[in-house]
N, C-alpha and C positions, 0 to 999 in steps of 0.2 A: 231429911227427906230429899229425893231427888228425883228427877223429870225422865222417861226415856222417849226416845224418838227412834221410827224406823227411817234409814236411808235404801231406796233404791233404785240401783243402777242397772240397766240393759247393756251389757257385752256383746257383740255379735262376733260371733265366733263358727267356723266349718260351716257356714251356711245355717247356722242357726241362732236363735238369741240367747240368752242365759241373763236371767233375770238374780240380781243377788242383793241380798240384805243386808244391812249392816243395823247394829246395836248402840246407840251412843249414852252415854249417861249425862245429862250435862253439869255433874260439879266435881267431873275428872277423875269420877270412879273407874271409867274404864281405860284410864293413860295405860298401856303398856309399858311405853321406853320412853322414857324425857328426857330430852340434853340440851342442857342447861351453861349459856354462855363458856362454851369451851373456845379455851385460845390452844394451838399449841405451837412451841417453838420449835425450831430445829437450830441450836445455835442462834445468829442473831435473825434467823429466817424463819418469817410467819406461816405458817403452812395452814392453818384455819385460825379465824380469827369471830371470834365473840359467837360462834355459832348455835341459834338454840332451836327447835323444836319439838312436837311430840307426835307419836304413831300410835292409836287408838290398837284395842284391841281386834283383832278382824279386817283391819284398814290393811292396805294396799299403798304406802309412801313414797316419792320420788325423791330422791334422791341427786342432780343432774351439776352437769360443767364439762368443759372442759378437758381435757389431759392436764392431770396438774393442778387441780383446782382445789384439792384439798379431801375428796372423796373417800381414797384409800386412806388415809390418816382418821377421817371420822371412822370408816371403819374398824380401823385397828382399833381406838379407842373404846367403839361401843362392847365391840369383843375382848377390850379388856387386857390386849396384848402389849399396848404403851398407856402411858397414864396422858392426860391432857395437862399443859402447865396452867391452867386457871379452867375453872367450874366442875361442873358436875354430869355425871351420865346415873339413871336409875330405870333398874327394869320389874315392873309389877311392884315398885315404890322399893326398891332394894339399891343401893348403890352395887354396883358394877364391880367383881373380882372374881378370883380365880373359881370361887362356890358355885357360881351364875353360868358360868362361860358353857355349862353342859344346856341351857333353857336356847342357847343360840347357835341356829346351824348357818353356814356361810357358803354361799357356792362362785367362787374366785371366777374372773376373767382370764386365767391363766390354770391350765389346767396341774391338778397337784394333787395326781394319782399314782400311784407304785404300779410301774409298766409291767413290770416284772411279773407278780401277783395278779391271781387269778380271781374276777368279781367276786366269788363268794368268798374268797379271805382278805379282800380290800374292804368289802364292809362291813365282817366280822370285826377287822382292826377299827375301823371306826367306833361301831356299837361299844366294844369291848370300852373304849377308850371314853365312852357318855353313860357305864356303869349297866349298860343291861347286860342282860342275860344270853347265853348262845342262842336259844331257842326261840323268844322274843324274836333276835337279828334276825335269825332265816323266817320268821313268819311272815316280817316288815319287809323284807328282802325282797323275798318268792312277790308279796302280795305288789308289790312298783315292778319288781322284773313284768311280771303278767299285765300290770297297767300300762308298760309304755311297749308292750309286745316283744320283749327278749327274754323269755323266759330260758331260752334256748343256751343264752351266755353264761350262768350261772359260774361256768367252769374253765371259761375260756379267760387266758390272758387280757389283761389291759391290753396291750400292746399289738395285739389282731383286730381290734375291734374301732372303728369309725371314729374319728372327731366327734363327730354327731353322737355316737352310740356312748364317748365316753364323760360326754357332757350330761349323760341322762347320767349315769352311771355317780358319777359325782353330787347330783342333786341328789339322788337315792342317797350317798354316803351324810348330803345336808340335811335331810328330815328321817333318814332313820330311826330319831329315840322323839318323834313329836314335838320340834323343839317349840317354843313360845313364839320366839320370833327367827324369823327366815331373811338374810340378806342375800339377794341376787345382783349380782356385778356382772353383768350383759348376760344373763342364763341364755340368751338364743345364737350364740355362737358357733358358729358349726353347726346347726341346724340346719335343715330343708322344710321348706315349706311343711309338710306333712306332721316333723316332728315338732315344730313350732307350733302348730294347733294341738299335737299333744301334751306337750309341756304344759300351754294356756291353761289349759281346762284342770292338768295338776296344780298348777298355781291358784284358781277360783275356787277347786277343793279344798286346799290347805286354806284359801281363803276364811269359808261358810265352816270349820271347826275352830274356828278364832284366833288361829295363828296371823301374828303380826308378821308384815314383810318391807321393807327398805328395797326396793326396786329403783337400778341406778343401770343405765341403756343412756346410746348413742343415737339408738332409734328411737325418734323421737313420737311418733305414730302408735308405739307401744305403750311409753308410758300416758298417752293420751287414753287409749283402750282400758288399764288397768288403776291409774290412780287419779283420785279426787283432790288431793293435797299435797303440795312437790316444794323444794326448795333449791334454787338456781344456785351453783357458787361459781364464782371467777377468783381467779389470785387468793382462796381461804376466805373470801368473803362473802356474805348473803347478796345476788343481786335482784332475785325475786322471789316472795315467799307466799305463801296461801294453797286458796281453794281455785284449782284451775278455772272453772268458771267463773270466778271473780277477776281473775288473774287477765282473763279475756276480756272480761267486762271493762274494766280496769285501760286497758290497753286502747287507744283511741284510733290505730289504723284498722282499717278493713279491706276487704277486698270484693271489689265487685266481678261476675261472671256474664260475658255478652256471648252470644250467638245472633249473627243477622246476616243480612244482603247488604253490602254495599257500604258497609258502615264508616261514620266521616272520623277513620283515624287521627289526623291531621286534628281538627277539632277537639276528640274526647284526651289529648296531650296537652293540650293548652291552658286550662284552668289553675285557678292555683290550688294547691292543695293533691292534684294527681301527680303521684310518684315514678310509676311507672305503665307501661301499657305492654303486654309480651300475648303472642300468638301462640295457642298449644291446642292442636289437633281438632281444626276448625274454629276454636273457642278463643275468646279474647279474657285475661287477664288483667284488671286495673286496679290496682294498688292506689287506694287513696289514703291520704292524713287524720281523714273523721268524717264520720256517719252525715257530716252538713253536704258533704260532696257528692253522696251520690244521688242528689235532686237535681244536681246542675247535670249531672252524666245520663242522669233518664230524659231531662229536655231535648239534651241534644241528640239521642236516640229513637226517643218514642213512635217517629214516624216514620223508620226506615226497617219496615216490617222483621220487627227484633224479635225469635223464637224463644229467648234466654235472656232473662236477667236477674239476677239473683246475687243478693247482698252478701257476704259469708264473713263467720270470724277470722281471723289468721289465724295460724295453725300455730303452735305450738316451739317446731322448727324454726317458723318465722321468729315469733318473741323469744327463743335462742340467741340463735344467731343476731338478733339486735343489740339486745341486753348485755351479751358476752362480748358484742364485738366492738360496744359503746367499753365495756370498761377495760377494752385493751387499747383503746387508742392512747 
């Protein structure tokens, strides 16, 4: 017997919300993909080391670090292209080889299209190569050409066609045969604002049909927007793992938000426990150590007719850049 629970989450997206559910089972029925204490060597250099966790079916995973951090190596691995020197990868409870590799589509930070070839025989060559059928390809085709609005390209070279435009084009080549799970390595590249909310809303569709996704960005903002559960690496190592909201929870600095008249700078720097104080567009910034400080930062304010004060978690960015930049010292 087993428990289900609905999760959900509010995205706001083009000015709108988008409400989406997630399905959990809780005795691991619904694991997708689990990796399981992978080390791998490169010669005598660790390129990940003990790394383990799992991607619910329908989840949205973060993925994050660094340059170098070990990322493109778990990739390679989950896809099955290098093997890991210790542990294990399983996807839909199936260990990970060459059988598998058609349930996973992948869309590179580097683009790795045939310039030459023309869209509809760049994702012919795909399809052909994940066992469908011609007909299927141009159905799946035609029906993402007309979602991200180029239907028009069908026939046009890679090689006339936008960064932006070939970045869609490439995901169209990643989910063409439905795969299970979907890895994205900065999918908003070459984007414009415009086609970045297009994408979004491809990615919360693939989401709400149960496709798993590994979502691994620099912008950090994004993967706040799209995932619930992320794992940090530095040097092949885990340096933070969980449910972002815990992760936050977890985290003991905060930031406070001031607006007022006159307010006693000099003062709200002095305490111990405030890290920093910075000025952005009439608004004061105060970085403190823990939630005990900011009773001392409201005393000292409260009577210098203050329009703003508001407590916030740190972003995300922030516990990056800490956590990465503690274990490079």
């Amino acid at each position: 017997m087993f428990f289900v629970k609905f999760i959900k989450k509010i995205i706001w997206m083009n000015g709108r919300h988008f409400q989406v559910y997630k399905l959990y089972f809780s005795k691991g029925e619904n694991k997708m993909l689990k990796v399981e204490n992978i080390t791998k060597y490169y010669n005598k250099t660790k390129a990940v080391d003990n790394l383990s966790f799992t991607v619910e079916k329908g989840e949205i995973f973060g993925l994050l670090g660094e340059n170098g951090a070990g990322k493109t190596t778990t990739f390679r691995i989950i896809l099955g292209l290098i093997n890991a020197s210790s542990g294990n990868v399983t996807l839909d409870g199936k260990k990970i080889d060459y059988s598998l590799t058609d349930k996973i589509g992948y869309v590179t930070e580097e683009r790795s299209l045939l310039t030459k070839t023309t869209v509809k025989d760049q994702i012919l060559l795909y399809g052909v190569l994940k066992g469908m059928s011609e007909d299927n390809i141009l159905k799946e085709m035609r029906k993402w050409l007309k979602k991200f609005q180029i239907s028009d390209y069908e026939n046009r070279k890679i090689k006339e066609l936008s960064k932006g435009n070939q970045q869609k084009i490439q995901f169209i080549a990643a989910v063409i045969n439905k795969p299970k799970l979907l890895i994205l390595d900065e999918p908003f590249s070459g984007l414009d604002p415009i086609n970045v909310e297009m994408l979004k809303k491809a990615i919360i569709e693939l989401q709400e049909t149960g496709c798993s996704i590994i979502f691994s960005s620099h912008q950090m903002e994004q993967i706040e927007d799209f995932c619930e559960k992320l794992v940090i690496l530095s040097h092949g190592k885990v340096v933070v793992a969980g449910y972002l909201k815990d992760i936050k929870n977890e985290y003991r600095k905060k930031n406070i938000l001031l607006r007022g008249d006159n307010l006693p700078l000099d003062k709200i720097r002095k305490p111990k426990g405030v890290i920093s104080l910075e000025e952005h567009r009439g608004e004061y910034l105060v970085k403190i150590e823990s939630l005990d400080i900011a009773d001392s930062i409201f005393k000292l304010v409260k009577d210098y007719n203050i329009t703003k004060y508001d407590v916030t978690e740190p972003t995300l960015n922030e516990i990056f850049i800490e956590k990465v930049g503690a274990n490079n010292d």
